[in-house]
C-alpha positions in Angstrom: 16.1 -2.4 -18.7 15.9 1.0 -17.3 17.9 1.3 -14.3 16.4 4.8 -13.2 13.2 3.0 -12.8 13.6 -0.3 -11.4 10.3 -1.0 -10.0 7.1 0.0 -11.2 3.4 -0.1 -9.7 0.6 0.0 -12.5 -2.9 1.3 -10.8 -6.1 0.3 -12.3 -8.8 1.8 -11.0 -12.7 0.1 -12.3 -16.1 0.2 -11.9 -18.6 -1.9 -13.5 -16.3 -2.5 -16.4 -16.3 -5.8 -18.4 -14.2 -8.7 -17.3 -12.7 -9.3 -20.7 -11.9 -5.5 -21.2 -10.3 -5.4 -18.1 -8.0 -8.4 -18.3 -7.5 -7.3 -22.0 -5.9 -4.0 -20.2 -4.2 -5.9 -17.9 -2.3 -8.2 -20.6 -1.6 -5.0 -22.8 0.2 -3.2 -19.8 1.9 -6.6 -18.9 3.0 -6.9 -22.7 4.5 -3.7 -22.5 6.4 -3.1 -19.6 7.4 -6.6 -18.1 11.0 -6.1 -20.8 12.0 -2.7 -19.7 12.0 -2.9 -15.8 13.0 -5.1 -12.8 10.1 -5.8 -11.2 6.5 -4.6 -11.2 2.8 -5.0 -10.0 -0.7 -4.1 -11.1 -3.3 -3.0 -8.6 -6.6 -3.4 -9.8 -9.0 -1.4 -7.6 -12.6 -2.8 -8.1 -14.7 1.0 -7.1 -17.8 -0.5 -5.6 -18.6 -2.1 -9.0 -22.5 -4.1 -9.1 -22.3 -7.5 -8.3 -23.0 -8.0 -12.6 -19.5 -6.8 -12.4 -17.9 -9.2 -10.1 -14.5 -9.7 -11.1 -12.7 -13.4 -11.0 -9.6 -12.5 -12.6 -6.9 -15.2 -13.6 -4.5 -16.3 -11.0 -1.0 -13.7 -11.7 1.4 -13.3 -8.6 1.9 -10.1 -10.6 -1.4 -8.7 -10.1 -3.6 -7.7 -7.0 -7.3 -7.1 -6.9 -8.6 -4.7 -4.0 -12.4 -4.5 -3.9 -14.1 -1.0 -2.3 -17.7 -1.9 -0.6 -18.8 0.9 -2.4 -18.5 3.2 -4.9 -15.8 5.8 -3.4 -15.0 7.5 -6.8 -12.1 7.4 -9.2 -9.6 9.9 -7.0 -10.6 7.4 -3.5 -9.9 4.5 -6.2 -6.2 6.2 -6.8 -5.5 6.7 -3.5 -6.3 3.2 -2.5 -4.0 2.2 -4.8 -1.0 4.5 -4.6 -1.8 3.5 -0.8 -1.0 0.1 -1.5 1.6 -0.3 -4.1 4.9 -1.6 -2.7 7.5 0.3 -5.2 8.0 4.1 -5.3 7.1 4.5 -8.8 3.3 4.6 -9.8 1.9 4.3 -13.4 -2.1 4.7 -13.6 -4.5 3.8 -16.3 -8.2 3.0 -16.8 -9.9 -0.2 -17.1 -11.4 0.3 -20.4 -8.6 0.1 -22.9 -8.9 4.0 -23.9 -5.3 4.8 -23.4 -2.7 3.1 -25.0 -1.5 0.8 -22.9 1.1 -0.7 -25.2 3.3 2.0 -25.3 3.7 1.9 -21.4 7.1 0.6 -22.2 7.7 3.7 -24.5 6.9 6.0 -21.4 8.9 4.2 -18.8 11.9 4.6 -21.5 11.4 8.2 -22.0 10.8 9.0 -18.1 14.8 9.2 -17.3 13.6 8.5 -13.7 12.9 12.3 -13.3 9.1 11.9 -12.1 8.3 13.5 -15.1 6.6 12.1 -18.4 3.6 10.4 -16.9 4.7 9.1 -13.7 4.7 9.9 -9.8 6.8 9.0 -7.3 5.4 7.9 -4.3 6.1 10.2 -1.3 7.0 9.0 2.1 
């Protein structure tokens, strides 16, 4: 376990992305990093997504689901996120499985804790 970065906020943002791809991304990051650090959470930020898109996801204390109205846009999608995230340290990927997600574990090792290699730290 990486002591430097204890806790760890994952932040999804989506729009009108598939349920299955989505909780496929959701596993993969879960996979990965629940080994390395003490504690995390995933925010899921549904962007205004069409009600086709409406997303039931299973029951995980681990994960929350915040839902915009309307589409706000992929920065207001971070925001609300970063806004909302309860640990200092913020990971972000996209819905759709195009990064690799299991290799978050990789990242958090490599990070040292310094901010840098992928990751922000929440300010104030």
């Amino acid at each position: 376990m990486n002591q430097s970065v204890p806790n760890i906020s994952i932040v999804i943002p989506c729009f009108n992305e598939s349920q299955e791809v989505l909780i496929e991304t959701i596993s993969t990051v879960e996979i990965s990093i629940r080994d390395v650090i003490a504690d995390y959470e995933i925010i899921v930020v549904n962007d205004g997504s069409s009600a086709a898109y409406s997303y039931d996801l299973p029951y995980n204390p681990k994960v929350k689901l915040i839902n915009h109205s309307t589409n706000k846009g992929y920065g207001a999608s971070l925001k609300t996120g970063i806004k909302h995230a309860q640990f200092d340290w913020i990971g972000i990927t996209d819905a759709d499985g195009t990064y690799p997600n299991h290799l978050f574990d990789e990242l958090i090792k490599k990070s040292g804790g310094d901010g840098h290699g992928g990751w922000c730290q929440k300010m104030g």
